[in-house]
KOLDREN-682912 format. One line per field, with one value per residue: residue in three letters; x, y, z of N, C-alpha, C in turn; residue number from 1. Coordinates in steps of 0.02 Angstrom, whole numbers. Layout:
# KOLDREN-682912
residuo: Ala|...
nc1: X|...
nc2: Y|...
nc3: Z|...
cac1: X|...
cac2: Y|...
cac3: Z|...
cc1: X|...
cc2: Y|...
cc3: Z|...
num: NUM|...
//
This chain:
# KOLDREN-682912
residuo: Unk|Unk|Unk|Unk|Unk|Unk|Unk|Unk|Unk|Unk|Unk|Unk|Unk|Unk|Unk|Unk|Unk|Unk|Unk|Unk|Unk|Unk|Unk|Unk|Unk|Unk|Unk|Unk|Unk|Unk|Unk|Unk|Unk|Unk|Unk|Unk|Unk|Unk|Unk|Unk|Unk|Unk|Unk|Unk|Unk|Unk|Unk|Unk|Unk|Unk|Unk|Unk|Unk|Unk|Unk|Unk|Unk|Unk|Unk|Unk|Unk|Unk|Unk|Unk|Unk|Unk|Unk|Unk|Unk|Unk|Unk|Unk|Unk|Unk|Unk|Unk|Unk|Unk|Unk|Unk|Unk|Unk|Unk|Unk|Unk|Unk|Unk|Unk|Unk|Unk|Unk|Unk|Unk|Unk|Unk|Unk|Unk|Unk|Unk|Unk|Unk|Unk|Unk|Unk|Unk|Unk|Unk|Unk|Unk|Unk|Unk|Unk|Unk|Unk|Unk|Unk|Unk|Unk|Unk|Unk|Unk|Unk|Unk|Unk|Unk|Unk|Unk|Unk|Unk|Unk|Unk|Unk|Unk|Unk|Unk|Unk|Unk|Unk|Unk|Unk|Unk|Unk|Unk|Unk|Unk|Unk|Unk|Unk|Unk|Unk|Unk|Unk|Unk|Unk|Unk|Unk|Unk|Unk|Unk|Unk|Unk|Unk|Unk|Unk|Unk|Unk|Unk|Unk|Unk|Unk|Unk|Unk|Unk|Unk|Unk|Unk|Unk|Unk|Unk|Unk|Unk|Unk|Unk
nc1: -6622|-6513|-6331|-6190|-6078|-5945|-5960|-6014|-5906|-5795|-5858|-5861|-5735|-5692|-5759|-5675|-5529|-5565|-5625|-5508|-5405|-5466|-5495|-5371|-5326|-5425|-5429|-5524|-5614|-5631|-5712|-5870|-5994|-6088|-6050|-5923|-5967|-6027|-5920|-5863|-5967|-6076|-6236|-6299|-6362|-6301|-6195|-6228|-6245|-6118|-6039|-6022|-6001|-5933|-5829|-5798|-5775|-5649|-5561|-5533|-5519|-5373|-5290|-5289|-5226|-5101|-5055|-5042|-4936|-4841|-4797|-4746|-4637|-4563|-4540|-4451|-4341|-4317|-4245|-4134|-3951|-3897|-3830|-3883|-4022|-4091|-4085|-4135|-4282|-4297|-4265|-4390|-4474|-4467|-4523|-4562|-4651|-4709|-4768|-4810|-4940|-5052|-5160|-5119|-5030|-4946|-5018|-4985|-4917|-5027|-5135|-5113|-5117|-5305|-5308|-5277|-5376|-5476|-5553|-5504|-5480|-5450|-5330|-5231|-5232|-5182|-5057|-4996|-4942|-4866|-4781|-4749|-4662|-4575|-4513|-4450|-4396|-4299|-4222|-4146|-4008|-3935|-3875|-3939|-4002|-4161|-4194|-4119|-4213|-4341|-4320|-4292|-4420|-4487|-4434|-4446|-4580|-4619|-4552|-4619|-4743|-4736|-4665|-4766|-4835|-4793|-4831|-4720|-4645|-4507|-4469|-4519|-4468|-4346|-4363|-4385|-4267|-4157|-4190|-4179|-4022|-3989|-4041
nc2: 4325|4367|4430|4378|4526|4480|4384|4467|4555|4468|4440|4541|4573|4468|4483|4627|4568|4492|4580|4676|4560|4551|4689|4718|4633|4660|4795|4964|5012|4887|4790|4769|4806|4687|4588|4581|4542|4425|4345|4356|4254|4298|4380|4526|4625|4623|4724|4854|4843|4831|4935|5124|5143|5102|5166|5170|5046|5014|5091|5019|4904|4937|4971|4836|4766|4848|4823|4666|4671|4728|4692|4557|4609|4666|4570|4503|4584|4554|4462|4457|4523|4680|4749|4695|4718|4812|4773|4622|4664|4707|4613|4527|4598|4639|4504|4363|4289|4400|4485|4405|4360|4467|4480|4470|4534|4700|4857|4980|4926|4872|4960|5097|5204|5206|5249|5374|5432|5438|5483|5610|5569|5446|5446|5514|5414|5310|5369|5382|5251|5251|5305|5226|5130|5186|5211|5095|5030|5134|5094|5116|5109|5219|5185|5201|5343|5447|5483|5402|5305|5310|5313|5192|5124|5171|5124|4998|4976|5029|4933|4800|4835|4870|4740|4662|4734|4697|4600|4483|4353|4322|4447|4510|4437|4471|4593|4610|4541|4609|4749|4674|4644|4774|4860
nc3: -1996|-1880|-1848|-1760|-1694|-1713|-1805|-1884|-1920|-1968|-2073|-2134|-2161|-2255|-2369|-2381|-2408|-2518|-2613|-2629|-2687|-2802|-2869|-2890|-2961|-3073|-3103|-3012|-3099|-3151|-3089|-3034|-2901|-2873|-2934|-2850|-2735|-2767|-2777|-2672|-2612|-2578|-2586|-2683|-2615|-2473|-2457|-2437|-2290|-2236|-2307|-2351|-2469|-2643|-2628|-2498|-2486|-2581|-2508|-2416|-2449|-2533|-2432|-2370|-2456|-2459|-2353|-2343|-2441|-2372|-2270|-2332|-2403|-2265|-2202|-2296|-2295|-2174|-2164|-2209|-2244|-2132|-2244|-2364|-2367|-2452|-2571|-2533|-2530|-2666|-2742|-2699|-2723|-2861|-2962|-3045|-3005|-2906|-3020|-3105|-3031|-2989|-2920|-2801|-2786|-2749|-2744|-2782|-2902|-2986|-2953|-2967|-3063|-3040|-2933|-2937|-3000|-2927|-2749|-2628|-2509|-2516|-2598|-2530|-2429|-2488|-2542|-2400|-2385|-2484|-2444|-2314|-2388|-2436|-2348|-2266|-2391|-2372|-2252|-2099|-2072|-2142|-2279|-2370|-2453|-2443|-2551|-2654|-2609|-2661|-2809|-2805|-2773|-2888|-2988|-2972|-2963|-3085|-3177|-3139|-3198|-3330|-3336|-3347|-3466|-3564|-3705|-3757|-3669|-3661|-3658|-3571|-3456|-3472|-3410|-3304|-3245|-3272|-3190|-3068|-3060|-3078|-2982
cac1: -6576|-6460|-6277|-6150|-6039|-5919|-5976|-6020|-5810|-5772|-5886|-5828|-5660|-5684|-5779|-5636|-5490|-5600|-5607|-5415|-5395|-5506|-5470|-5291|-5337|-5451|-5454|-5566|-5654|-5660|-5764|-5893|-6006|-6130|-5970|-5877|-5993|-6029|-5868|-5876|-6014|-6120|-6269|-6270|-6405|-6284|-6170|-6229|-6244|-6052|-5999|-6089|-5996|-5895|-5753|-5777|-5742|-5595|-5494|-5522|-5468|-5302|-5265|-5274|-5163|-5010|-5029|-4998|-4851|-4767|-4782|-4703|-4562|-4533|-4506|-4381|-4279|-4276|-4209|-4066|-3898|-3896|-3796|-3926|-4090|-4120|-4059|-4175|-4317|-4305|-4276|-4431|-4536|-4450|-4503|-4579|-4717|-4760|-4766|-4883|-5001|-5080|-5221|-5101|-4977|-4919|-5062|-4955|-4903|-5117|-5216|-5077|-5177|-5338|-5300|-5264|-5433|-5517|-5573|-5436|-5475|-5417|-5263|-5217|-5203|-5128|-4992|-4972|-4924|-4808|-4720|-4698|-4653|-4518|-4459|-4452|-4315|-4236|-4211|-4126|-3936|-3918|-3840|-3973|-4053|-4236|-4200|-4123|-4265|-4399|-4306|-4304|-4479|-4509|-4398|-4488|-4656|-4620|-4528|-4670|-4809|-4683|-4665|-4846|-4878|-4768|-4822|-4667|-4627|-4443|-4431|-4554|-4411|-4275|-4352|-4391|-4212|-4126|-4204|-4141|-3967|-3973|-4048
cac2: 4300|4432|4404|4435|4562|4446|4358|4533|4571|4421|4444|4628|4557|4446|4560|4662|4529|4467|4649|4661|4535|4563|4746|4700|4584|4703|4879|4962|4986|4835|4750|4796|4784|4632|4526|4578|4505|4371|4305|4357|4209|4352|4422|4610|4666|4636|4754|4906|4809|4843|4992|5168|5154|5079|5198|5153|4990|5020|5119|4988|4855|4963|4954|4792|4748|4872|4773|4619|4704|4770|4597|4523|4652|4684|4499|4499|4647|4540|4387|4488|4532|4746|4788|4663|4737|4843|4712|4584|4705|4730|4539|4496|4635|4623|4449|4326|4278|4455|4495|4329|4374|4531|4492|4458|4602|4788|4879|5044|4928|4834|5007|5163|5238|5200|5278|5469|5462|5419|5538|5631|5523|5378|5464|5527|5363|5292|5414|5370|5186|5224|5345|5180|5089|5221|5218|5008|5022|5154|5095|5135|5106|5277|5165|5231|5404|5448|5499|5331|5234|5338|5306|5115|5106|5193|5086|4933|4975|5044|4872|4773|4882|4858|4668|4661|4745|4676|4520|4434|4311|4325|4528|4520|4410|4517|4677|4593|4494|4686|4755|4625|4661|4837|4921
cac3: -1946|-1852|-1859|-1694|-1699|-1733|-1863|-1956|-1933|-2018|-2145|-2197|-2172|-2297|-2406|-2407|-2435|-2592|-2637|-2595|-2739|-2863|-2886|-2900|-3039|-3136|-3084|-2982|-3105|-3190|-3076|-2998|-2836|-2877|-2933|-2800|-2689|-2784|-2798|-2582|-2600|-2535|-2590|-2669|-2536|-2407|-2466|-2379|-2200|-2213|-2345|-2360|-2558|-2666|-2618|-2437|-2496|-2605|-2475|-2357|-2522|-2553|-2364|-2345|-2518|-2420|-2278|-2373|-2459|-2329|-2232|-2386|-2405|-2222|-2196|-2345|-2291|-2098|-2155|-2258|-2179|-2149|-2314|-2395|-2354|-2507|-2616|-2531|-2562|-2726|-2781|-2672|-2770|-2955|-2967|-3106|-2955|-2924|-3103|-3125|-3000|-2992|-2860|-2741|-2794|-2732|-2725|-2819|-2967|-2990|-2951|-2968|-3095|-3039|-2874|-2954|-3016|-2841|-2699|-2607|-2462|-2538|-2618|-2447|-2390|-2555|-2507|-2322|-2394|-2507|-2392|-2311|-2439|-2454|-2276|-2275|-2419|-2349|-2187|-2028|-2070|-2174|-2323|-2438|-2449|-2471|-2622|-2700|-2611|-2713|-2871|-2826|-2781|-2940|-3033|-2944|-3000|-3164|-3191|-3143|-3246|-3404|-3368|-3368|-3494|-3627|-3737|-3758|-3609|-3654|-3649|-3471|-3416|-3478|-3366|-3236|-3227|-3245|-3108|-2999|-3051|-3059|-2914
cc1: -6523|-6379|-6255|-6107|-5984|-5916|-5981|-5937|-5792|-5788|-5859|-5745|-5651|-5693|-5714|-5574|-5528|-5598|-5526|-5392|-5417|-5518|-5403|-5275|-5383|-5468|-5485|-5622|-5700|-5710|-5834|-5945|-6029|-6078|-5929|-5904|-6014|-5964|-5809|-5900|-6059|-6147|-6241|-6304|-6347|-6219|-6165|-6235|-6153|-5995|-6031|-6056|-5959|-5818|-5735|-5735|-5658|-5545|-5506|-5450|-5400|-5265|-5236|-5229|-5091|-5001|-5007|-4931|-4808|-4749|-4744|-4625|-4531|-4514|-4445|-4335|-4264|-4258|-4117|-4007|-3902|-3895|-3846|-4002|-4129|-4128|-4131|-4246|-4341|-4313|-4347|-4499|-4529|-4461|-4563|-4673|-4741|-4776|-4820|-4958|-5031|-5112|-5189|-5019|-4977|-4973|-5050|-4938|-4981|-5156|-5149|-5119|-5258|-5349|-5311|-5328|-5492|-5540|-5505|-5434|-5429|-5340|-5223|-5177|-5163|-5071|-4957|-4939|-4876|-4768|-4705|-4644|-4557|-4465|-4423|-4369|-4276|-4198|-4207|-4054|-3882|-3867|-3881|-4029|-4113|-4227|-4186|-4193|-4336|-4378|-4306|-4358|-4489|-4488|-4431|-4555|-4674|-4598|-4597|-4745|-4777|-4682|-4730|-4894|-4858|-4821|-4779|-4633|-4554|-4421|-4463|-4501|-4363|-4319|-4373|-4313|-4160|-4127|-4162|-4089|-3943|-3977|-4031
cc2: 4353|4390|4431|4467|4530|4395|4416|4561|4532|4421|4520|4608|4520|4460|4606|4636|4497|4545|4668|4641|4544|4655|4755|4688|4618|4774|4896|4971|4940|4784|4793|4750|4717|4579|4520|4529|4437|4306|4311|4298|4226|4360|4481|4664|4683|4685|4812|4900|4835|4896|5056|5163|5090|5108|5185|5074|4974|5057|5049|4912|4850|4960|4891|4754|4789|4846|4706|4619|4715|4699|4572|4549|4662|4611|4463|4526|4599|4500|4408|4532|4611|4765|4754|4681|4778|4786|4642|4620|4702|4668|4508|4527|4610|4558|4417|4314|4346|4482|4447|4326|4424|4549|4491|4507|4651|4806|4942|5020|4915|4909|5084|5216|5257|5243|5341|5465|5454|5488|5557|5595|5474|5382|5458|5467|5318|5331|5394|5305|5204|5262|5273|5147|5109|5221|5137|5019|5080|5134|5130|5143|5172|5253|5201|5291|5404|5456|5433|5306|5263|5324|5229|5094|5124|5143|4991|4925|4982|4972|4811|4795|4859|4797|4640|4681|4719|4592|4466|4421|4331|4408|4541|4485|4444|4588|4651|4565|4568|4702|4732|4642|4717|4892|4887
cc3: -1932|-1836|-1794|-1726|-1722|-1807|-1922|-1974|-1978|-2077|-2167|-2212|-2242|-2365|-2415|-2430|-2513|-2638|-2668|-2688|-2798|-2898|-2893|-2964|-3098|-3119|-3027|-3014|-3169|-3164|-3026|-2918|-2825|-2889|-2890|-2750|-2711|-2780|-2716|-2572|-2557|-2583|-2629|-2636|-2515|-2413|-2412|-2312|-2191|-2238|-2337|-2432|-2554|-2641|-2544|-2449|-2518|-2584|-2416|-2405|-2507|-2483|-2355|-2390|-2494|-2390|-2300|-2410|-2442|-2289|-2288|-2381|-2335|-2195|-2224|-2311|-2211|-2115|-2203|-2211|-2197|-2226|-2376|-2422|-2418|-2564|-2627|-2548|-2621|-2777|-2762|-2726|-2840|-2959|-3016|-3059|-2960|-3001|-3129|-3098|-2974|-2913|-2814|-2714|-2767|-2784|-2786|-2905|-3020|-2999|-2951|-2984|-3081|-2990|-2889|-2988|-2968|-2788|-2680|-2549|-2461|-2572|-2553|-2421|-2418|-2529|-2454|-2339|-2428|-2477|-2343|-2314|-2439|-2396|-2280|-2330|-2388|-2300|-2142|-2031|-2112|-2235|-2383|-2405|-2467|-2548|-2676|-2643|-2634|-2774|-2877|-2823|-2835|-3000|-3021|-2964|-3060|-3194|-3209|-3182|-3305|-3401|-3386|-3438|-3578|-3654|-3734|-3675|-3608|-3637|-3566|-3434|-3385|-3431|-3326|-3193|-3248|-3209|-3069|-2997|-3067|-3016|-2851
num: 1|2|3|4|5|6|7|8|9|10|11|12|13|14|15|16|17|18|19|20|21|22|23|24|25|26|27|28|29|30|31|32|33|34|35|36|37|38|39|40|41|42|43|44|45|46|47|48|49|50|51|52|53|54|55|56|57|58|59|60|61|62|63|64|65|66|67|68|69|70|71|72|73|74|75|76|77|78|79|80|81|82|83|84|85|86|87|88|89|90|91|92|93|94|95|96|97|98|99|100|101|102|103|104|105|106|107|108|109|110|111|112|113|114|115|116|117|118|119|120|121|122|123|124|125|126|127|128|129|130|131|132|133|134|135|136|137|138|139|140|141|142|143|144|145|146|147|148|149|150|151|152|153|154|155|156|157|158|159|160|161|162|163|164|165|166|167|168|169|170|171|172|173|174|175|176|177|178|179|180|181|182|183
//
């Protein structure tokens, strides 16, 4: 049975939001292709109907996890008054939720690592996001320099990697509930 053009969009779309998540939640490469698609409710034929790799896949993945990020954060920073915007930022990221849910987390704190051992393709474009990332807190109002809003993304991700990675609920608290009131 032949699919429309339409129908094949949706389906890679989805394919790659399941991706999205599930490389969030265990690496890239903690899971791999046949699960991925499985847990698509796809096939692992139909794989190549819509990837030529895995790495095609996983830059499309990491794409579509900034784009949920930045929608998150750039929605924060508009509902926050000017002098606010970093502030709101940083409480929206440093938070017990993102910290709880991985699959549905920043892309830089889930796959950082995983990324510097990837093609340069995929770096490349890893890059192009968090140069974002970086513009977004800095803004537009020249209150904060590039330079602090690389040390708060840094301090935002390292935060969240560290609350993650601790055991104790009460010390993941305590660096997550710093953050907030220090950058």
């Amino acid at each position: 049975m032949r699919y429309s053009l339409d129908q094949k969009a949706e389906t890679h779309k989805h394919i790659v939001k399941t991706a999205s998540t599930e490389f969030r939640k265990h690496g890239v490469n903690g899971i791999g292709v046949a699960q991925l698609m499985k847990n698509a409710g796809m096939t692992h034929g139909g794989f190549y109907a819509h990837f030529d790799s895995k790495d095609a896949l996983i830059a499309e993945a990491v794409d579509a996890a900034f784009d949920q990020t930045m929608d998150f954060l750039e929605k924060a920073a508009a509902t926050a008054p000017a002098q606010g915007r970093k502030e709101a930022i940083v409480n929206a990221y440093v938070s017990k939720k993102h910290r709880d849910n991985p699959g549905s987390g920043c892309a830089i704190a889930a796959l950082g690592t995983d990324v510097s051992r990837l093609d340069a393709k995929t770096r490349r474009r890893f890059e192009a996001r968090i140069t974002s990332l970086v513009e977004l807190i800095e803004g537009d109002d020249d209150t904060t320099s590039r330079k602090d809003a690389i040390v708060t993304l840094a301090a935002m991700v390292g935060g969240i990697v560290l609350a993650r990675a601790v055991r104790s609920e009460a010390l993941s608290t305590e660096i997550v509930e710093a953050l907030q009131t220090s950058l």
